[in-house]
C-alpha positions in Angstrom: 105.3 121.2 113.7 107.7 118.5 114.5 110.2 117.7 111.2 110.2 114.0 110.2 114.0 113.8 111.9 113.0 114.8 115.2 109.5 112.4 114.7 112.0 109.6 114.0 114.3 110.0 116.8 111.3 110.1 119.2 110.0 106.9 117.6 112.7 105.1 118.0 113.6 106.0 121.6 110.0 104.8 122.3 110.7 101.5 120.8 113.7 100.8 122.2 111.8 101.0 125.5 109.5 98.3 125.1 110.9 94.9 126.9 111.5 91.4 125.0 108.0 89.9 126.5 106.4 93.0 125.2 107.9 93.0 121.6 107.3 89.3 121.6 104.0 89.7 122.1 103.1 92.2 120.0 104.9 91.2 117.2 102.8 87.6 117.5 99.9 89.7 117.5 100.8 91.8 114.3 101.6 88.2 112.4 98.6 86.8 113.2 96.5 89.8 111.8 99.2 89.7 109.2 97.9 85.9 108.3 94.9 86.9 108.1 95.4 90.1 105.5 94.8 88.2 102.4 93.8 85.2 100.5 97.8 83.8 100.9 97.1 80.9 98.5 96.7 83.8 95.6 99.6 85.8 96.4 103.0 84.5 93.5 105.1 86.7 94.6 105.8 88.8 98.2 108.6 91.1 99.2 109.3 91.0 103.2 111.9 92.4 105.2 114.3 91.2 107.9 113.4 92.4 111.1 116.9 94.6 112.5 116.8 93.3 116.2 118.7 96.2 117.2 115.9 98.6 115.6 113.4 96.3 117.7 111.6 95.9 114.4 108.8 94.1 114.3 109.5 90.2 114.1 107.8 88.4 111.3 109.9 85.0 111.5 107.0 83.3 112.7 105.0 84.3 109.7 107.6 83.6 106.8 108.0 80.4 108.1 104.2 79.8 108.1 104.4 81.3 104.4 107.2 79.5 103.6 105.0 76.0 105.2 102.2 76.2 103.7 102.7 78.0 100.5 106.2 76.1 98.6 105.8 78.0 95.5 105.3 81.0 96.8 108.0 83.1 95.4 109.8 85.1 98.4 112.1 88.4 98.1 114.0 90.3 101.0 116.0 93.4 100.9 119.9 91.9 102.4 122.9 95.0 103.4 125.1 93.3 101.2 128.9 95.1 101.0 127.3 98.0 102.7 124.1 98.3 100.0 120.6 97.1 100.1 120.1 94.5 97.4 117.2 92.0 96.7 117.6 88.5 97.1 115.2 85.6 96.6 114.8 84.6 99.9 115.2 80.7 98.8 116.9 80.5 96.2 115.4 81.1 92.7 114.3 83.9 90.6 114.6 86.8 91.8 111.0 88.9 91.0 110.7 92.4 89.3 107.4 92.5 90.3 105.3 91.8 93.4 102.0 90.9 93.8 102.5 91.8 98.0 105.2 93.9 99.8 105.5 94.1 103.6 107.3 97.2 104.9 108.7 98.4 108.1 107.8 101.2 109.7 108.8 103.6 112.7 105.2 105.3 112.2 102.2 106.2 110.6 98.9 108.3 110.1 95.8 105.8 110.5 93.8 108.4 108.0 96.1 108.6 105.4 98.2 105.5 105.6 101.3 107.3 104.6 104.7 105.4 106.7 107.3 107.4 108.5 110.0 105.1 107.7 113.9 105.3 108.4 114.4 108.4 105.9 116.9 106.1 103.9 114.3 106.6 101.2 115.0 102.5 100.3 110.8 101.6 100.2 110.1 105.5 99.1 112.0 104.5 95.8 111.1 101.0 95.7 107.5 101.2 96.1 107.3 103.6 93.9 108.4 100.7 91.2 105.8 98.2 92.4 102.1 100.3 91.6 100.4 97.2 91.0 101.5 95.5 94.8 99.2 95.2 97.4 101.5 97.0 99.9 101.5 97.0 103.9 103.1 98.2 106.1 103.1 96.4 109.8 104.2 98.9 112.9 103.4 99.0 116.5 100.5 101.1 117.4 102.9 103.2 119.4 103.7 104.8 116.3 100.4 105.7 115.2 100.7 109.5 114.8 97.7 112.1 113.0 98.8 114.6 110.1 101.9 113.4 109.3 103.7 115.6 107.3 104.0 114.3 103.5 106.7 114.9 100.7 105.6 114.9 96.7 107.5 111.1 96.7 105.5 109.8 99.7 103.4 106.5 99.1 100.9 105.3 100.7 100.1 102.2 102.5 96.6 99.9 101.1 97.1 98.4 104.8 98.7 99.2 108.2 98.7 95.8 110.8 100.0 96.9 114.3 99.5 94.7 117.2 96.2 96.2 118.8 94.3 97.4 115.0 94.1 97.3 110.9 93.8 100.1 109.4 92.6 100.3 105.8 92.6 102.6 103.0 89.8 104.1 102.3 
C-alpha cells in the first residue's frame, strides 16, 4: 500500500504537469460548481483559502470576488503565512470569526466514497476542522486526484462535499 508521503509526492508531480489553459479551465469549472454548492445568500460566515500558484492549486479568485459581489456582508476568513505561521485573517477587514458556517479546503486528493482529503500533511485543516463540527465543509480538487481506499488516521475528517472540475461528490 502506498504511504500518504509517497501518495502526495505523486500528486503533486501530476499537478504540476497540467498547463495554464488546462488549470484555467478547470479551475473555472470547479468555481462554477462551487457557485452552485449552496444557498450563498444563507451562508454568515466562510473560511477560503489562497490558492499557492506554485502548488498549482486550484484558483478560486473568480469565485471570492463573485462572493465578495454579491454577498457584502458576508463575513470572509483566509488562512495568510504570516512571519513563517499560518494565521487567520478577515479577509476584509473586520471581525475575525471563531466559527464558520462554510469552509473551503484544498486538496492534493481524495476518496469519492469516503470523502476523506489527502492534504499537504502540515495537518493545518486536520486541526482546524476539527474545531469547526458545525461547518458545512468542502473540499474542491481536481479529479486527477480522485483516488479509492485512502488510507485514514484516527484525526482524519471528512469532507460533506468534494467539487472537482469534471464531478460532485456527496456524502452519503
Amino acid at each position: 500500500m502506498t504511504t500518504k508521503s509517497e501518495l502526495r509526492k505523486s500528486l503533486k508531480e501530476a499537478r504540476l504537469t497540467m498547463s495554464d489553459a488546462e488549470h484555467t479551465l478547470k479551475s473555472r469549472q470547479i468555481n462554477k460548481r462551487l457557485l452552485q454548492a449552496t444557498d450563498w445568500s444563507r451562508v454568515k460566515s466562510l473560511h477560503y483559502f489562497e490558492p499557492l500558484q506554485e502548488l498549482l492549486e486550484v484558483d478560486t479568485t473568480d469565485f471570492v470576488t463573485n462572493l465578495e459581489d454579491q454577498y457584502p456582508d458576508l463575513q470572509l476568513c483566509v488562512p495568510r503565512l504570516i512571519e513563517g505561521e499560518w494565521q487567520l485573517v478577515a479577509a476584509r477587514g473586520g471581525l475575525l470569526r471563531d466559527e464558520f458556517d462554510v469552509i473551503i479546503v484544498p486538496m492534493l486528493g481524495f476518496d469519492p466514497k469516503t470523502l476523506q482529503r489527502v492534504g499537504y500533511g502540515g495537518g493545518y485543516y486536520d486541526k482546524f476542522l476539527a474545531t469547526q463540527p458545525q461547518a458545512f465543509k468542502i473540499g474542491i480538487c481536481f479529479e486527477e486526484g480522485k483516488r479509492l481506499d485512502l488510507a485514514t488516521e484516527p484525526h482524519d475528517i471528512p469532507l460533506d462535499l468534494i467539487i472537482t472540475d469534471i464531478a460532485i461528490y456527496e456524502r452519503k
